[in-house]
N, CA, C and O atoms as a GROMACS GRO file, in nm:
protein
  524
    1UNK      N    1   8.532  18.028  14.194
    1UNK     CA    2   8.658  17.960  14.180
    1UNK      C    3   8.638  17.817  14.130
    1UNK      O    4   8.722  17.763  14.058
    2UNK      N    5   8.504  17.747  14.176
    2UNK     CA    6   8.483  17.609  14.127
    2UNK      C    7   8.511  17.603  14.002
    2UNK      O    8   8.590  17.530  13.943
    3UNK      N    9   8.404  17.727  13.943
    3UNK     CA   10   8.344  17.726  13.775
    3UNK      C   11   8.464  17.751  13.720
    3UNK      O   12   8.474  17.719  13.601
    4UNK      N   13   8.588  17.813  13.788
    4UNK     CA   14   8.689  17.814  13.672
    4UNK      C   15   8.766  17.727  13.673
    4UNK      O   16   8.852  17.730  13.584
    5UNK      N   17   8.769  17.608  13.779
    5UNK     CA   18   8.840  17.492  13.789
    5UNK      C   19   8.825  17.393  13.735
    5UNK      O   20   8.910  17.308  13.706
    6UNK      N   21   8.661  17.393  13.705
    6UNK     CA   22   8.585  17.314  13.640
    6UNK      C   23   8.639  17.348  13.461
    6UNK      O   24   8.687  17.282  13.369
    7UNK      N   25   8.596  17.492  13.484
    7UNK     CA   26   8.629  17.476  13.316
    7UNK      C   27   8.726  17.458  13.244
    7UNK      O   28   8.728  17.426  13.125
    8UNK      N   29   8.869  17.490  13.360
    8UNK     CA   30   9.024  17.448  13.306
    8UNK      C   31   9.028  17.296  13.288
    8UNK      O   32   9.110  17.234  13.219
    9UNK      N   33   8.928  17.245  13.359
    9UNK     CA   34   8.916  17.063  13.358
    9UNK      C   35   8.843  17.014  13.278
    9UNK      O   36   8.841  16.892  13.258
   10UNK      N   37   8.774  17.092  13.219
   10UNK     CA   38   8.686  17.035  13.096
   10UNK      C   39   8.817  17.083  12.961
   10UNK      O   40   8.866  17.014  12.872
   11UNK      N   41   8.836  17.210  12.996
   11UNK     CA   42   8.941  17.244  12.828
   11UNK      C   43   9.069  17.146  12.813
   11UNK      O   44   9.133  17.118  12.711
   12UNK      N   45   9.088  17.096  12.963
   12UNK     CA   46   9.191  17.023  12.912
   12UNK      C   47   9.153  16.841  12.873
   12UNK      O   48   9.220  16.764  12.804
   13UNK      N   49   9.060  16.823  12.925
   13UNK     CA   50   8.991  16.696  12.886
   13UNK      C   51   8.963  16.729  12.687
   13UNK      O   52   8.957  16.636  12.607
   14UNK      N   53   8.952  16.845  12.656
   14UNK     CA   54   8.871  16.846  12.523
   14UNK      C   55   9.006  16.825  12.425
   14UNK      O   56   9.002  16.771  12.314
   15UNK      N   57   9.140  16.885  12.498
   15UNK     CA   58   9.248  16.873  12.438
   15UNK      C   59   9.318  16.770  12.427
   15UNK      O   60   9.393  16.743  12.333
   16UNK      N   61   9.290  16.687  12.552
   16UNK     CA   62   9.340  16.543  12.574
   16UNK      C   63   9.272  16.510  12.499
   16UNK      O   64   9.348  16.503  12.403
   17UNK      N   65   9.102  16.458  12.435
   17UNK     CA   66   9.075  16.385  12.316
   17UNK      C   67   9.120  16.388  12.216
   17UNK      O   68   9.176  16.306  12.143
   18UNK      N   69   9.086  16.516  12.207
   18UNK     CA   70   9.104  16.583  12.051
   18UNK      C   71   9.267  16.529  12.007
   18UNK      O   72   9.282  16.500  11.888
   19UNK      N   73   9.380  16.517  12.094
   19UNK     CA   74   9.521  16.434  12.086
   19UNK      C   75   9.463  16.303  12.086
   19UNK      O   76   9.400  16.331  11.984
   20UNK      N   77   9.434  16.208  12.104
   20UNK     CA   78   9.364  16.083  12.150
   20UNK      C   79   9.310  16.091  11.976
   20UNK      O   80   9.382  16.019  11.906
   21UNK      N   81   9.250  16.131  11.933
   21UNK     CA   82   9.141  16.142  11.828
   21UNK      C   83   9.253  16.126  11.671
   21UNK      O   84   9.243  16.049  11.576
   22UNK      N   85   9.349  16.232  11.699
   22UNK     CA   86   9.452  16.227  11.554
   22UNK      C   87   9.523  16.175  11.578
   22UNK      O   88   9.626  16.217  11.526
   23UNK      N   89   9.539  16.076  11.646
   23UNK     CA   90   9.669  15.981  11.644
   23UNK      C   91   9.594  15.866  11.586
   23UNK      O   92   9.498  15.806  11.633
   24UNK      N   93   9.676  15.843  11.442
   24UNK     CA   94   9.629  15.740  11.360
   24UNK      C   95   9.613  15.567  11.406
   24UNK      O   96   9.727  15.528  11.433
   25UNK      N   97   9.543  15.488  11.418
   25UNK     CA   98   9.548  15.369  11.423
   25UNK      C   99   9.694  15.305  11.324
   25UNK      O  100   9.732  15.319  11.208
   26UNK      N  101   9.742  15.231  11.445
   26UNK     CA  102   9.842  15.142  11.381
   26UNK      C  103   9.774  15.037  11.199
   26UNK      O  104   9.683  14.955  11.184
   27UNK      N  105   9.869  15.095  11.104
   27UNK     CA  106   9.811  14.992  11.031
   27UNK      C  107   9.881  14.816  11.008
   27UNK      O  108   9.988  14.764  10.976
   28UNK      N  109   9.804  14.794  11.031
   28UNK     CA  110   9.844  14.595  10.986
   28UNK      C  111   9.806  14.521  10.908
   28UNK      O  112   9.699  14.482  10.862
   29UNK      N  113   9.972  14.492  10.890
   29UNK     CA  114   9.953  14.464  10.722
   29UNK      C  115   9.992  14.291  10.766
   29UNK      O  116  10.089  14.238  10.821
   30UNK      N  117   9.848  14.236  10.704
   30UNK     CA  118   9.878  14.065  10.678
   30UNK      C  119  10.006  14.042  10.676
   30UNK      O  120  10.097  14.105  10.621
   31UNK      N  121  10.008  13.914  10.764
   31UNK     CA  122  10.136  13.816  10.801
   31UNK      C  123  10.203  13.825  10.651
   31UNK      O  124  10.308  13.886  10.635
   32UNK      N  125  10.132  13.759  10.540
   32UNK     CA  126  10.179  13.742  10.412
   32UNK      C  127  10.253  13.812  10.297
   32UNK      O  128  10.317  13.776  10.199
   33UNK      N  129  10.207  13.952  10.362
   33UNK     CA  130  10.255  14.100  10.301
   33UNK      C  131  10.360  14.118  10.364
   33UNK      O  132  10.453  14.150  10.290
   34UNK      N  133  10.393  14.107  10.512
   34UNK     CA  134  10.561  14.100  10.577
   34UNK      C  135  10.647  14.042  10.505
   34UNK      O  136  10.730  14.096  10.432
   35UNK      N  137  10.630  13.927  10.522
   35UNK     CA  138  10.711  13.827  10.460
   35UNK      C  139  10.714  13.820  10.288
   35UNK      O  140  10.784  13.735  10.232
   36UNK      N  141  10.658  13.887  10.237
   36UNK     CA  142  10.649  13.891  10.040
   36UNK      C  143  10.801  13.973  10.053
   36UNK      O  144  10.838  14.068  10.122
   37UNK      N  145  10.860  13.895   9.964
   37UNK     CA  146  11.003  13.944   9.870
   37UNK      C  147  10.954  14.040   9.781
   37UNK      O  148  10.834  14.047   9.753
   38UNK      N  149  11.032  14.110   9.739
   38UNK     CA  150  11.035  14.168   9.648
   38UNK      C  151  11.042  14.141   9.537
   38UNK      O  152  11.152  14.087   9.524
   39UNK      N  153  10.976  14.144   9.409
   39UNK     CA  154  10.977  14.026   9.289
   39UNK      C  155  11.036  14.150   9.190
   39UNK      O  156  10.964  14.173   9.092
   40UNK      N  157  11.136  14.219   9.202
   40UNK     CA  158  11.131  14.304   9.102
   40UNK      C  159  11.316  14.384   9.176
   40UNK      O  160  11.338  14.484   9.244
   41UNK      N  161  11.404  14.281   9.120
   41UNK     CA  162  11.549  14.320   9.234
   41UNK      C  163  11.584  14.454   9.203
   41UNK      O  164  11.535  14.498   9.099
   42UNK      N  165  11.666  14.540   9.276
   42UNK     CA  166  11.682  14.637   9.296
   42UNK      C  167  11.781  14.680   9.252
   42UNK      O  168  11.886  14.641   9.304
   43UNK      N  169  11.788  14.778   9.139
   43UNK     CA  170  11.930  14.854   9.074
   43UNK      C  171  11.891  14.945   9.017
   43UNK      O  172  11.800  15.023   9.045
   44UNK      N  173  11.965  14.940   8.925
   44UNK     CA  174  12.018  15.101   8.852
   44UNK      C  175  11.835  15.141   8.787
   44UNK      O  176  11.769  15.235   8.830
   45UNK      N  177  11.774  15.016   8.651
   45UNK     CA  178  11.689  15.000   8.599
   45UNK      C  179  11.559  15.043   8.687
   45UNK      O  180  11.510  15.152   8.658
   46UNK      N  181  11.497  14.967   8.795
   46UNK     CA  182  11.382  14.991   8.842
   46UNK      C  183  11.414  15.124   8.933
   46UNK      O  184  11.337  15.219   8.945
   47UNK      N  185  11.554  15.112   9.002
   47UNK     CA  186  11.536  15.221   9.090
   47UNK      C  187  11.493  15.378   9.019
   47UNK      O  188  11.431  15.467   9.078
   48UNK      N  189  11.560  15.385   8.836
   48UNK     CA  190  11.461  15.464   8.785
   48UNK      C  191  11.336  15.511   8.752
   48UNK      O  192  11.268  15.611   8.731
   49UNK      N  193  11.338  15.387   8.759
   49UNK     CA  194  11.133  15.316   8.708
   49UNK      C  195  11.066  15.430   8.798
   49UNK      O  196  10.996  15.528   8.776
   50UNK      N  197  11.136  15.352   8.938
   50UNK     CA  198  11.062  15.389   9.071
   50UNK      C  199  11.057  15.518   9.106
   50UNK      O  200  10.970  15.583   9.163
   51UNK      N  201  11.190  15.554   9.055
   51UNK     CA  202  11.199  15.766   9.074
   51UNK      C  203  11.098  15.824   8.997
   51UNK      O  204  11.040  15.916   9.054
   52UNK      N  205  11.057  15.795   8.872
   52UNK     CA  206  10.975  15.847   8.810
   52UNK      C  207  10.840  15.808   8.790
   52UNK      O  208  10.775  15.862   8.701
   53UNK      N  209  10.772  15.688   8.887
   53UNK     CA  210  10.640  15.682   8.931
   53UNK      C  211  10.648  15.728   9.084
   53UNK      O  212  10.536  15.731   9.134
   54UNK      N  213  10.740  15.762   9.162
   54UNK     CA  214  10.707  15.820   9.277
   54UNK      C  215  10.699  15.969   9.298
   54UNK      O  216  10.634  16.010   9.394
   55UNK      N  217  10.775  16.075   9.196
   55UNK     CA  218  10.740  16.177   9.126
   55UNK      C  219  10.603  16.219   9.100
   55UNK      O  220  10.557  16.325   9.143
   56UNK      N  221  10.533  16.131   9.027
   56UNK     CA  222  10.408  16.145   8.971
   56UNK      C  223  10.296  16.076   9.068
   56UNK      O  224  10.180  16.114   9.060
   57UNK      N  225  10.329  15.985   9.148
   57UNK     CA  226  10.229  15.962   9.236
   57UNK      C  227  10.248  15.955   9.387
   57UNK      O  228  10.154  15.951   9.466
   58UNK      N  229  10.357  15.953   9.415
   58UNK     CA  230  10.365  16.040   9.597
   58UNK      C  231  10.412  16.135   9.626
   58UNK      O  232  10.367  16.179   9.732
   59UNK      N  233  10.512  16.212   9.566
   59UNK     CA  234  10.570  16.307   9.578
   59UNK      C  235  10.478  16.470   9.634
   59UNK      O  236  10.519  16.564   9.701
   60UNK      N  237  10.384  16.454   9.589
   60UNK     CA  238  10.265  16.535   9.607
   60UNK      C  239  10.237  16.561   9.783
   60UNK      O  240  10.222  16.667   9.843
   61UNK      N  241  10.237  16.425   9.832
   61UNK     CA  242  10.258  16.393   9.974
   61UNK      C  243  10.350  16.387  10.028
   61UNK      O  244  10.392  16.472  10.107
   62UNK      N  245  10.421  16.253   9.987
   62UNK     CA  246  10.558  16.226  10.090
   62UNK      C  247  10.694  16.360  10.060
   62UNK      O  248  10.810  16.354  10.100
   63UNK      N  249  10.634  16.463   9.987
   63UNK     CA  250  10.736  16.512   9.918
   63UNK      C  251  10.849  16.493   9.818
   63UNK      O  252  10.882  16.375   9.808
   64UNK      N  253  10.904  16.562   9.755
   64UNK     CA  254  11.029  16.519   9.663
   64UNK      C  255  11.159  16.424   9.694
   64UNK      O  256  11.210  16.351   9.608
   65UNK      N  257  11.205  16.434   9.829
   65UNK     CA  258  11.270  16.332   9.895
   65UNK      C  259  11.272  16.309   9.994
   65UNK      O  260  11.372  16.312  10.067
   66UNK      N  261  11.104  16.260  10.042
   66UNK     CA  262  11.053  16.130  10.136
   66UNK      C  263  11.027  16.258  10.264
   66UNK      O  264  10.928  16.214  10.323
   67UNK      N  265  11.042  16.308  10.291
   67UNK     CA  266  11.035  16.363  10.399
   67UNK      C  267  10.904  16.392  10.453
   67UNK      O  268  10.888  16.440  10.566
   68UNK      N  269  10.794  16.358  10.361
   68UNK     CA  270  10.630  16.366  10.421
   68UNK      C  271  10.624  16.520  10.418
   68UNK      O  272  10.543  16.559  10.502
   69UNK      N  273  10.688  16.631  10.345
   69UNK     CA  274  10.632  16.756  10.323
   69UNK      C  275  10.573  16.787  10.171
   69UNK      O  276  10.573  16.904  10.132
   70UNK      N  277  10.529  16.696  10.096
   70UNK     CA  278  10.451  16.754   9.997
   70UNK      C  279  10.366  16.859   9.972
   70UNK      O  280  10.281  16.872  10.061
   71UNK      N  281  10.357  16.956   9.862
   71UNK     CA  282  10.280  17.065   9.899
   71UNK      C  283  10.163  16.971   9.903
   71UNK      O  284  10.087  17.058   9.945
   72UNK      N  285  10.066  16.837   9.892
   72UNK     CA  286   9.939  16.863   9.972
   72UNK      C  287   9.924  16.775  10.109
   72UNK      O  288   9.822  16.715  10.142
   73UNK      N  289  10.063  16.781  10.192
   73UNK     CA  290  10.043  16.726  10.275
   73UNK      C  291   9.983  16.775  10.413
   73UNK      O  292   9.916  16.722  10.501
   74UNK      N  293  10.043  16.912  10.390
   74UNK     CA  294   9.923  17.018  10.502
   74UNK      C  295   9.781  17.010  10.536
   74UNK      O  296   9.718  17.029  10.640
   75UNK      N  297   9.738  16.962  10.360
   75UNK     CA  298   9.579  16.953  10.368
   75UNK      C  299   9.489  16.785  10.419
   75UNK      O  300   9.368  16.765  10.435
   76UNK      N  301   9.595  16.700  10.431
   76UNK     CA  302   9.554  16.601  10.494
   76UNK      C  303   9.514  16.576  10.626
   76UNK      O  304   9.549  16.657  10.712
   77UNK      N  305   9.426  16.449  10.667
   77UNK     CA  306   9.404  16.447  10.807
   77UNK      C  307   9.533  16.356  10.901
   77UNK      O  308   9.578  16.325  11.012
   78UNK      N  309   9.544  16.347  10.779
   78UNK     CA  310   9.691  16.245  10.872
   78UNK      C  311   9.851  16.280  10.810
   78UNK      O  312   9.850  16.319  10.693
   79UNK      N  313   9.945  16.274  10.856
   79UNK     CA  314  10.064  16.319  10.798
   79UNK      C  315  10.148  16.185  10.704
   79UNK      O  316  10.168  16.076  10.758
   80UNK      N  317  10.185  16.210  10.579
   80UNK     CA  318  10.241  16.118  10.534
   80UNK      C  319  10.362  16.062  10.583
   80UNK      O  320  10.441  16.130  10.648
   81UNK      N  321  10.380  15.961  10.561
   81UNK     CA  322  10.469  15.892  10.618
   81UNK      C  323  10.672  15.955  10.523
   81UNK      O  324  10.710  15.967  10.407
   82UNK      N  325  10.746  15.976  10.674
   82UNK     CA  326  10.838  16.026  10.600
   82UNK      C  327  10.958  15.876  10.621
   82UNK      O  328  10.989  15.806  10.718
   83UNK      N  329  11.006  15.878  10.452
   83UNK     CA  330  11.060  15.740  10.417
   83UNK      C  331  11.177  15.768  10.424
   83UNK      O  332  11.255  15.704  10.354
   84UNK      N  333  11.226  15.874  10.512
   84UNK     CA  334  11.379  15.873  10.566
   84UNK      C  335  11.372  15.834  10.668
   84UNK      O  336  11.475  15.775  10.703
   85UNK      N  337  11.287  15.839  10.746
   85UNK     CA  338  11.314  15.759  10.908
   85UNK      C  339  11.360  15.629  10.903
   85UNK      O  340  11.342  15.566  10.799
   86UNK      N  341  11.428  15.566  11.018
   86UNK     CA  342  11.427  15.456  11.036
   86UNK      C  343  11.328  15.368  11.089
   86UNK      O  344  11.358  15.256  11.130
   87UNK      N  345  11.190  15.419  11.089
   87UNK     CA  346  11.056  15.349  11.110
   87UNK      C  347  11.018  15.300  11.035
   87UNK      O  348  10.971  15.187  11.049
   88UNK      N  349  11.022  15.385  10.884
   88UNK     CA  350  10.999  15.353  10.719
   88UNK      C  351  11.098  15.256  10.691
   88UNK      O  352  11.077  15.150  10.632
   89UNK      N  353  11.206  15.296  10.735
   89UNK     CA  354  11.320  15.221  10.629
   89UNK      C  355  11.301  15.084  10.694
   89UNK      O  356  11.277  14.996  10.611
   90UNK      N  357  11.306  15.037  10.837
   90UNK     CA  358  11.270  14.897  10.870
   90UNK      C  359  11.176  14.846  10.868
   90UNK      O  360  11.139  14.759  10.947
   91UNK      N  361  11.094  14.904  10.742
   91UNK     CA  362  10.952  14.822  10.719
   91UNK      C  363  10.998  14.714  10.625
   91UNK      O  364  11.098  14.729  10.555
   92UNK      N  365  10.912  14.584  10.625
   92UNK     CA  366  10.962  14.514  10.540
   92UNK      C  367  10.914  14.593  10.378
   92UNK      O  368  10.834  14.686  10.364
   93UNK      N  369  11.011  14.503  10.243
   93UNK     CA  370  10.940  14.553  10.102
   93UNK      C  371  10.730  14.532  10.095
   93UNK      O  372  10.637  14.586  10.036
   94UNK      N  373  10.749  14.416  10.200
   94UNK     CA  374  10.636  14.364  10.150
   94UNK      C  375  10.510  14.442  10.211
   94UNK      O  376  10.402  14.473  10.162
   95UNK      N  377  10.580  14.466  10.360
   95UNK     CA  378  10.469  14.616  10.455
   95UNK      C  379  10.447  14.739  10.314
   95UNK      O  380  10.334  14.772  10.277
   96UNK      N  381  10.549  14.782  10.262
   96UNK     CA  382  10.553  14.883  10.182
   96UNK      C  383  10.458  14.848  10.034
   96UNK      O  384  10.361  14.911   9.991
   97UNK      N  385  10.508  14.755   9.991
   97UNK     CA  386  10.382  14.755   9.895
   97UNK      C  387  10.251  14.690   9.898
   97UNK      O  388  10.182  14.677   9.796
   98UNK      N  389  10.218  14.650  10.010
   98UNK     CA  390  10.090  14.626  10.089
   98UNK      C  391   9.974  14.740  10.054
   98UNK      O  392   9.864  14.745  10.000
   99UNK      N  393  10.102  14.861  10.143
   99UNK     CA  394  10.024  14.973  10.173
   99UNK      C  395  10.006  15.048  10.043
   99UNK      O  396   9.901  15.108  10.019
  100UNK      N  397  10.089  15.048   9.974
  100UNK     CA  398  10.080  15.088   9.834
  100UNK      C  399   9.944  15.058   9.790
  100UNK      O  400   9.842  15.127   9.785
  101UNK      N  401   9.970  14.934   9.757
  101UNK     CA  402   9.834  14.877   9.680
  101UNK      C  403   9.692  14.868   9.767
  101UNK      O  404   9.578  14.852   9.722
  102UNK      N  405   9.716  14.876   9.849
  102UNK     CA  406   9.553  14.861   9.934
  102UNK      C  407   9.504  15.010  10.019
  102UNK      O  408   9.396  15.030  10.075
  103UNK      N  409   9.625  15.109  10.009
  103UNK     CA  410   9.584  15.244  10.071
  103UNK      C  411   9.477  15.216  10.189
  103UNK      O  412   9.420  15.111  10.217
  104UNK      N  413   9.466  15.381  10.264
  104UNK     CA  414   9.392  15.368  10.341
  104UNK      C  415   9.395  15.550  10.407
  104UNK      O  416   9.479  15.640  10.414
  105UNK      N  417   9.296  15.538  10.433
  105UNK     CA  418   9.247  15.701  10.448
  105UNK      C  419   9.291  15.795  10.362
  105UNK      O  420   9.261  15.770  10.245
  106UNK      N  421   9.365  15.918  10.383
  106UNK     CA  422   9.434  15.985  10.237
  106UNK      C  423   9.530  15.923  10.202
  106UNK      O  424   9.588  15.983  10.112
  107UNK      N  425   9.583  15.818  10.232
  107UNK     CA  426   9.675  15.733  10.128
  107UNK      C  427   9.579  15.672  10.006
  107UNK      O  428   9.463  15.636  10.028
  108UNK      N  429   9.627  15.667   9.908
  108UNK     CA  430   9.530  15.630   9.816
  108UNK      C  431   9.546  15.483   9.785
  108UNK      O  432   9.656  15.429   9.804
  109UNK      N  433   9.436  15.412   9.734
  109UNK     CA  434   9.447  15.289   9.688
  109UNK      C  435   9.553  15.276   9.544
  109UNK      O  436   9.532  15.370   9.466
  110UNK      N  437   9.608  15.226   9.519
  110UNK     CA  438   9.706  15.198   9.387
  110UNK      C  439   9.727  15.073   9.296
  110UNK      O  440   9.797  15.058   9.195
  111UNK      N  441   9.637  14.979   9.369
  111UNK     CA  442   9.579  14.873   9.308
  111UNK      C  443   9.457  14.946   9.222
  111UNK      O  444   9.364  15.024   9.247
  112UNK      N  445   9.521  14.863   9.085
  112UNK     CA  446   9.425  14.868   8.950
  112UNK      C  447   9.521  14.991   8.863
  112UNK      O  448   9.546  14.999   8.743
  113UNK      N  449   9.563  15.082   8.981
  113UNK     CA  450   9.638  15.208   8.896
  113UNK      C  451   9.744  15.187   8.844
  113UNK      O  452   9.763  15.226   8.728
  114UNK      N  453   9.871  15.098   8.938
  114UNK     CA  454   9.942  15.107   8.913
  114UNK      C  455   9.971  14.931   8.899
  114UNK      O  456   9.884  14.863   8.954
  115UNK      N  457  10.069  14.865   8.841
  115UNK     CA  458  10.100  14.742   8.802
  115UNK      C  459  10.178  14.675   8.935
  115UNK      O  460  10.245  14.743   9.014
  116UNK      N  461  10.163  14.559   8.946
  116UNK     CA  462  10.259  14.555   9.086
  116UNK      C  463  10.395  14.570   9.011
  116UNK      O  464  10.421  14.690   9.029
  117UNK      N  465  10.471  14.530   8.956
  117UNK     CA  466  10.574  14.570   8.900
  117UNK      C  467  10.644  14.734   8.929
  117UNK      O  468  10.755  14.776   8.963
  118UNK      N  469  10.540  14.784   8.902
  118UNK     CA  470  10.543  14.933   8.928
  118UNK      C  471  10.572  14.984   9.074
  118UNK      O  472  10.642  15.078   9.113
  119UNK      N  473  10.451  14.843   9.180
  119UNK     CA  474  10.478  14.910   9.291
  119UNK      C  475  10.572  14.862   9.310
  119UNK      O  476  10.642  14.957   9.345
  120UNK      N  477  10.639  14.767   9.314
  120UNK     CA  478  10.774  14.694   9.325
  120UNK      C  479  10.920  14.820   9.322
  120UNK      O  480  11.024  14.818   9.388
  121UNK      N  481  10.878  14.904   9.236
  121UNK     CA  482  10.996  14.969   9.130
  121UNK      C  483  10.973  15.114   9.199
  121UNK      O  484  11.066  15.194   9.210
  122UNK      N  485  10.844  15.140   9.244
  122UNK     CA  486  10.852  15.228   9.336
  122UNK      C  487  10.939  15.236   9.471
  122UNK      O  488  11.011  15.325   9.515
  123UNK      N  489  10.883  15.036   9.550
  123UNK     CA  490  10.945  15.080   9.676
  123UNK      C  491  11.085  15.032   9.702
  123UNK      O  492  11.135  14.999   9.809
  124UNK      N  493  11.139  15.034   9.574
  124UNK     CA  494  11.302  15.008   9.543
  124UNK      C  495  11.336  15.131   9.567
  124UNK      O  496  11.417  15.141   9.659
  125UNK      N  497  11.300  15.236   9.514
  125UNK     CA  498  11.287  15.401   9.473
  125UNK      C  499  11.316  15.398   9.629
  125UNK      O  500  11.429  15.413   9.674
  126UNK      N  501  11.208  15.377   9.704
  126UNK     CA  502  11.168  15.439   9.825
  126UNK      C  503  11.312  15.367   9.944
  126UNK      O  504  11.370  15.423  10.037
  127UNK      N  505  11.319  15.308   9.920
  127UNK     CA  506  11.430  15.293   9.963
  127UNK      C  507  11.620  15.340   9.959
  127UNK      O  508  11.710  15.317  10.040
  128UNK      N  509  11.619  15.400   9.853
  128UNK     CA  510  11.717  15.527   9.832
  128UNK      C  511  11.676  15.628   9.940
  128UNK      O  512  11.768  15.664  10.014
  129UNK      N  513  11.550  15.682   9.963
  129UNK     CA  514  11.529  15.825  10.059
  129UNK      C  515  11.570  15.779  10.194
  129UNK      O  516  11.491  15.729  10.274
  130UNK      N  517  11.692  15.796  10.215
  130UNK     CA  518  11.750  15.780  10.381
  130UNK      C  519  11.846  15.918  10.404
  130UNK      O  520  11.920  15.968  10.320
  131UNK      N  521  11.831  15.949  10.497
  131UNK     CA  522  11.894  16.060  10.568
  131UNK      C  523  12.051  16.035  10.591
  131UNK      O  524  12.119  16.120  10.649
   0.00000   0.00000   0.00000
């Protein structure tokens, strides 16, 4: 009776890490990146810009409209971030293209790829995906 008490106490210790283990570290984004405006105002013009570089470079992940179901988001270790929540949406512009440009784990880096302008025009885009 020990050995099976024991071992329900070890399987559930392995399950408690293993939860402990995929829960992503908070990311933090420099004081300076909060507070950055947006240098690229928001309308009709970029919010196109932004539909059609977020198409071609998140959509894959965050899905077609923000919802973090992209077909390759299954295959990641972490789940993309879905930009209809109100977790996303009260990020500042400047949290958002922080993360853009400096990526981190399967988020990809987008500095050098993409222009800040671009990311600008993206997270104008990204801000339309609300529920």
């Amino acid at each position: 009776m020990k050995t099976i008490k024991l071992l329900f106490v070890s399987a559930l210790a392995v399950i408690f890490s293993a939860t402990l283990v995929a829960q992503p570290k908070p990311w933090v984004v420099p004081a300076n990146f909060k507070t950055m405006k947006n240098a690229v105002a928001a309308g009709g013009a970029s919010t196109a810009a932004g539909k059609i570089l977020y198409s071609k470079t998140c959509a894959a992940c965050h899905g077609k409209t923000g919802l973090g179901d992209g077909p390759k988001a299954k295959s990641l270790k972490t789940s993309p971030t879905d930009f209809t929540k109100a977790e996303s949406q009260g990020q500042t512009d400047g949290e958002h293209f922080y993360k853009t440009k400096t990526g981190r784990g399967d988020m990809p880096k987008y500095e050098g790829k993409l222009s800040d302008e671009d990311i600008w025009n993206t997270v104008n885009y990204m801000r339309t995906l609300k529920k």
